[in-house]
GULUM-38615 format. One line per field, with one value per residue (C-alpha): x, y, z; residue in one letter. Coordinates in nm, 2 decimals, decimal comma. Example, Ala and Ser with C-alpha at 12.3 -4.5 7.8 and 13.67 -1.06 7.14 Angstrom:
% residues 2
X: c(1,23:1,37)
Y: c(-0,45:-0,11)
Z: c(0,78:0,71)
residuo: c(A:S)
This chain:
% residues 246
X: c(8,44:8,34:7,98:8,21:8,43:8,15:7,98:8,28:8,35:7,97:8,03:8,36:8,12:7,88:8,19:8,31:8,00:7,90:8,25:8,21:7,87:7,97:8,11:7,76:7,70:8,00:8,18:8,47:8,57:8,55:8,80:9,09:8,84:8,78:8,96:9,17:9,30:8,97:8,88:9,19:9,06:8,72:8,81:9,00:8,75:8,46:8,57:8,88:8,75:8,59:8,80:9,15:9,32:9,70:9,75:9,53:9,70:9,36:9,35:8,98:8,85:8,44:8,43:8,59:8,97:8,95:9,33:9,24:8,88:8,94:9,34:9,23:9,01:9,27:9,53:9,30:9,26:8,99:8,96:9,02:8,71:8,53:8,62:8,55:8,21:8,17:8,34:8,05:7,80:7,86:7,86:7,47:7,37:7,56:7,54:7,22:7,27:7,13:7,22:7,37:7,59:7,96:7,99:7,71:7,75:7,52:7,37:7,53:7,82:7,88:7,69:7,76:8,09:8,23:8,11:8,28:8,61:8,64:8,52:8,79:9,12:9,03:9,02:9,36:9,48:9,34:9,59:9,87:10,10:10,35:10,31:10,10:10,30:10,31:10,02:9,84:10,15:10,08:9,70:9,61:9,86:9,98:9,77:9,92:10,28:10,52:10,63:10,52:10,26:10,31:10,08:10,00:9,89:9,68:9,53:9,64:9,51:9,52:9,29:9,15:9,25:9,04:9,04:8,84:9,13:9,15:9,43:9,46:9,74:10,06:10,09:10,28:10,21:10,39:10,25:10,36:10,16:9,85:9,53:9,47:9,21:9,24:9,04:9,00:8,87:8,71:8,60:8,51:8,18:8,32:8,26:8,50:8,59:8,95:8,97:9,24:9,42:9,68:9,82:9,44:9,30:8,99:8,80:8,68:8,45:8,20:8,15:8,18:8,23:8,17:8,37:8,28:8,52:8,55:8,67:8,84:8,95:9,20:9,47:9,74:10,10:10,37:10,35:10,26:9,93:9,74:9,46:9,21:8,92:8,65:8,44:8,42:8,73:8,90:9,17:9,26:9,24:9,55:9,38:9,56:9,89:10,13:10,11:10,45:10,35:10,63)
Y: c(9,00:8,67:8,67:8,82:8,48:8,29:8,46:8,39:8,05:7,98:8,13:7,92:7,63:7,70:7,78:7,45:7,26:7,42:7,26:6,93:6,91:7,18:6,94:6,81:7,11:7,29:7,46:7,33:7,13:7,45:7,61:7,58:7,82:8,09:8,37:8,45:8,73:8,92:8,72:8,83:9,17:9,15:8,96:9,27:9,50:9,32:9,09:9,21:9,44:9,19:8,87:8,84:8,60:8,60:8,57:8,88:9,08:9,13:9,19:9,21:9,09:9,08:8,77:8,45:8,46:8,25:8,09:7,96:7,84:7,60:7,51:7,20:7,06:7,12:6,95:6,67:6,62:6,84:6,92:7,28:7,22:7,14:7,43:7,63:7,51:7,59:8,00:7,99:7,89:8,14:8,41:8,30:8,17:8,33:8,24:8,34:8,63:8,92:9,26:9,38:9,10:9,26:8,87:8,95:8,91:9,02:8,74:8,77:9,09:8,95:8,71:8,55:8,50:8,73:8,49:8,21:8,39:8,47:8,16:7,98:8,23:8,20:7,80:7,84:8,02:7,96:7,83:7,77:8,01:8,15:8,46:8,50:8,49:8,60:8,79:8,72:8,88:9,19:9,21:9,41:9,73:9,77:9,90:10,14:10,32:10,41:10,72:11,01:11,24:11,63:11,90:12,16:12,49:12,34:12,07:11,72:11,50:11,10:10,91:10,59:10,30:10,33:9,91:9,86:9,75:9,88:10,13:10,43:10,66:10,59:10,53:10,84:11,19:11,53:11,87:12,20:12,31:12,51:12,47:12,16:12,04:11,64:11,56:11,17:11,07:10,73:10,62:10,27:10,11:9,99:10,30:10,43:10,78:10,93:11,02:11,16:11,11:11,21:11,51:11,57:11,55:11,33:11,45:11,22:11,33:11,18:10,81:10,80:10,60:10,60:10,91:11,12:11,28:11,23:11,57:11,69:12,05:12,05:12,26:12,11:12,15:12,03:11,61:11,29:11,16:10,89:10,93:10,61:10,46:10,46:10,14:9,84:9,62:9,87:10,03:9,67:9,56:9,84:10,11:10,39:10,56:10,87:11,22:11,43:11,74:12,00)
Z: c(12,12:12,24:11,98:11,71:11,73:11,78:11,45:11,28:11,36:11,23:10,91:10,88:10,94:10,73:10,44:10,55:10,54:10,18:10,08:10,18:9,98:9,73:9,41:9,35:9,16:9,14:8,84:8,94:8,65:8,44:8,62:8,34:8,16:8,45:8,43:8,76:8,75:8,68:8,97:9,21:9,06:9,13:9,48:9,60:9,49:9,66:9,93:10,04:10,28:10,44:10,45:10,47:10,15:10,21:9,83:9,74:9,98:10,16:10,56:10,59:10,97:10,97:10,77:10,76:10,71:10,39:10,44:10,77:10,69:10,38:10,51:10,72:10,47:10,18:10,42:10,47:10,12:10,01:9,64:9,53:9,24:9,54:9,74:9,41:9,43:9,76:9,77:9,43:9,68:9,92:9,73:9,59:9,97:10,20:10,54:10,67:10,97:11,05:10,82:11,21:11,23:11,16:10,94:10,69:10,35:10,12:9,85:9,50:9,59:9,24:8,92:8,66:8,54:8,77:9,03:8,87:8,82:9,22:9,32:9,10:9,19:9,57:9,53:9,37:9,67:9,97:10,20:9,95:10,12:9,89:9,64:9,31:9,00:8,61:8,55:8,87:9,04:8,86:8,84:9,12:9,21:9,56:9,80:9,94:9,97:10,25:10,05:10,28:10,13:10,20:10,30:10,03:10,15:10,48:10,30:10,31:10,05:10,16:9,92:10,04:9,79:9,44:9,45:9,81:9,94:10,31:10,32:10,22:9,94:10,26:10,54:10,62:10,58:10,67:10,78:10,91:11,27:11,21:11,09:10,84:10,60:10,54:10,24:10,18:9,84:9,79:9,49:9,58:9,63:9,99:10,22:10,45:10,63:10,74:11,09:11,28:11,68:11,94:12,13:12,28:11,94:11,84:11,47:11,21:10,85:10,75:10,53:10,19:9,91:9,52:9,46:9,80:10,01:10,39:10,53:10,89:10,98:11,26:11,42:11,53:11,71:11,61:11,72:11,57:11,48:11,40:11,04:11,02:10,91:11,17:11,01:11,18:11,09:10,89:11,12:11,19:10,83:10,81:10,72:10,95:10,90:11,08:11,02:11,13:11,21:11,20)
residuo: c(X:X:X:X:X:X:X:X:X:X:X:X:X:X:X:X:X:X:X:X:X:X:X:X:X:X:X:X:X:X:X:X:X:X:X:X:X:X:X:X:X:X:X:X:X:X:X:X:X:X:X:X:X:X:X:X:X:X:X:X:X:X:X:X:X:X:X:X:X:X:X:X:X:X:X:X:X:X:X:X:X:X:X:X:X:X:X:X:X:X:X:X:X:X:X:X:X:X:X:X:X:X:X:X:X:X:X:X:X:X:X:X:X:X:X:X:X:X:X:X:X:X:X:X:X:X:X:X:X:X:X:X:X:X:X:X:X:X:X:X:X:X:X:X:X:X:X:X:X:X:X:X:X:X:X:X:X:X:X:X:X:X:X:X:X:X:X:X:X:X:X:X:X:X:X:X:X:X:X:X:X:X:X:X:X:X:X:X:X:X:X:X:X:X:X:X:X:X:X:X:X:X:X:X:X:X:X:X:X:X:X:X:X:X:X:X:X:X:X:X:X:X:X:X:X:X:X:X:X:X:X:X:X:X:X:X:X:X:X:X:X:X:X:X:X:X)
């Protein structure tokens, strides 16, 4: 845990550096004509799985929680065109570590105006508490629901989240004690798998993503359990919920 924090508070640097630097060339001046909410769209899609943005609703945990790493500098005066400038930055030149390291970030994850359009929504928002509003408020569904999603005939079907966010269809799910088939579709570019815990019971499927299905077969008695994502940061990032088995 200790190199993870230290990894992390370089990449903070290294965000925060970019920052203080990042108006010489920045777009930020531009930003009245960016459009945000593509960019809180495309931000979700993919980011959020990797860096938490209280405003997006993200709870990513391998990189830089994006709040905490610009809020000092905004407090202390910091433009947000010149934190635009830097989040554009970053995304062309990210911080340079290792493809191991659970903080890298691949160069360009998006171009273009795409680029431009995250880079201004997460200057907009980093570290200004509150909630989006108008259309931003409405731009990116929610991530999940606490609406309990039933077994049909052995086979429980818990989706992971079509936007990369990291959760899955609920957080809750229902079954009847037997034998069980969970099927969890992903249709994002982000992978992940479903895996499930408890009452002496360890199983997880396989990692998917752009339209795969992780599966598990288990029999189980009557209990609770525990269905998760095994990738790093994932579970943590909220992606987990209870099964009631009956």
């Amino acid at each position: 845990m200790g190199r993870l924090r230290l990894r992390a508070r370089h990449v903070v640097s290294v965000l925060i550096g970019a920052a203080l630097i990042g108006a010489l060339g920045a777009c930020g001046s531009e930003s009245r004509d960016r459009d945000v909410v593509a960019g809180k769209q495309q931000f979700v899609k993919k980011c959020g799985a990797c860096h938490t943005l209280a405003r997006a609703g993200t709870k990513g945990t391998q990189g830089p929680n994006l709040d905490e790493a610009f809020r000092e500098a905004i407090e202390e005066g910091m433009g947000r065109d010149t934190v635009e400038g830097a989040v554009h930055d970053q995304i062309y030149h990210p911080a340079d570590l290792p493809k191991s390291s659970p903080a890298y970030m691949p160069p360009k994850i998006v171009t273009g105006d795409t680029a431009k359009n995250v880079a201004a929504y997460v200057a907009r928002v980093a570290a200004a508490g509150g909630k989006d509003t108008g259309r931003l408020a409405d731009a990116v569904k929610p991530a999940t629901s606490n609406k309990p999603i039933a077994a049909d005939n052995g086979v429980l079907q818990m989706p992971a989240n079509p936007d990369g966010q990291l959760a899955y269809a609920s957080t809750q799910a229902t079954a009847t004690a037997g034998e069980l088939k969970i099927e969890s579709k992903n249709d994002a570019q982000i992978p992940h798998d479903i895996a499930l815990e408890g009452n002496g019971v360890s199983e997880n499927g396989e990692t998917v993503q752009d339209g795969g299905t992780s599966e598990i077969d288990v029999d189980l008695k009557p209990g609770t359990y525990t269905y998760y994502c095994t990738l790093p940061g994932h579970r943590a990032g909220g992606m987990e919920g209870k099964l009631t088995v009956k």
